[in-house]
C-alpha positions in Angstrom: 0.0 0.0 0.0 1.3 3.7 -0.5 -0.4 6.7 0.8 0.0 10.5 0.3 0.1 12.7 2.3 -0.1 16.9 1.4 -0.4 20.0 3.3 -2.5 22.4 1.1 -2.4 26.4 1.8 -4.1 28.4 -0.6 -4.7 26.1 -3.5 -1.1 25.4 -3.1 0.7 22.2 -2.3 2.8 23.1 0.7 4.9 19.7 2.1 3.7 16.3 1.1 5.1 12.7 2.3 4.4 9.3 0.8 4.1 6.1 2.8 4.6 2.9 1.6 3.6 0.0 3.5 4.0 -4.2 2.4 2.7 -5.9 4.9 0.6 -8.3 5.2 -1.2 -6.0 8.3 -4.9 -4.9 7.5 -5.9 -1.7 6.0 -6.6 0.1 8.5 -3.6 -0.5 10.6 -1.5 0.3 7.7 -3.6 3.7 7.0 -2.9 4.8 10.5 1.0 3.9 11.0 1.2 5.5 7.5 -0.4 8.9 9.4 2.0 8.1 12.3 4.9 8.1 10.4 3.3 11.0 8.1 3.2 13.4 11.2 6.5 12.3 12.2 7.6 13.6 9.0 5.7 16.5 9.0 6.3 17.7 12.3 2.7 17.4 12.8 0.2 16.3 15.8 -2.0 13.8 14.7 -5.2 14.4 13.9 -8.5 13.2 14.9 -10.9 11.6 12.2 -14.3 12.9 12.6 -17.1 11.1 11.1 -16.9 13.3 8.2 -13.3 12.3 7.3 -14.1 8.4 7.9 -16.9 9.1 5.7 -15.2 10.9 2.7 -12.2 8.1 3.5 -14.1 5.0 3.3 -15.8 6.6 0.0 -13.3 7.7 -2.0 -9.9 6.3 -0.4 -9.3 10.3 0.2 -9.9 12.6 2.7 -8.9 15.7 4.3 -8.2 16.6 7.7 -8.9 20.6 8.4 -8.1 22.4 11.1 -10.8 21.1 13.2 -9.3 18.0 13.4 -5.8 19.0 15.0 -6.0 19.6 18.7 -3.3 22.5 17.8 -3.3 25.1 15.5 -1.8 24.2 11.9 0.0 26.9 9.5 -1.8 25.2 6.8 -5.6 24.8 5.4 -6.0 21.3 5.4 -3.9 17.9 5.7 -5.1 15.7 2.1 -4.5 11.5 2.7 -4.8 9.8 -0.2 -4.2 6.2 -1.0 -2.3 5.8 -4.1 -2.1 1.9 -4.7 -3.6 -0.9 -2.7 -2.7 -4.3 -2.0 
């Protein structure tokens, strides 16, 4: 699995990080080491899904996290998560 991960400001494309994972763990343990290791690399806390990010996630293997996920405050709009290739 490989995921992507973007901080967006602006319309622009600020940091991004891709995560690639080939175990033989689930999906969704994968999708959240992948956001471990992304905030790691980011220098970020890690934010919380809210039912509208599972939602959007689970739909379209994308989803954003906005600042209303982040229990501090991000110099960015919105973290993007993106699975690129699956298993």
């Amino acid at each position: 699995m490989r995921i992507w991960f973007k901080e967006w400001a602006n319309t622009r494309l600020l940091k991004d990080f891709t995560y690639e994972d080939l175990t033989d763990d689930t999906r969704t343990h994968k999708i959240f080491r992948g956001l471990d290791e992304a905030c790691r690399q980011l220098d970020l806390a890690r934010p919380n899904w809210l039912d509208v990010t599972v939602r959007d996630f689970k739909r379209h293997s994308k989803a954003r996290f906005t600042k209303d996920c982040f229990p501090d405050e991000i110099g960015f709009d919105y973290l993007e998560i993106e699975v690129l290739e699956e298993d």
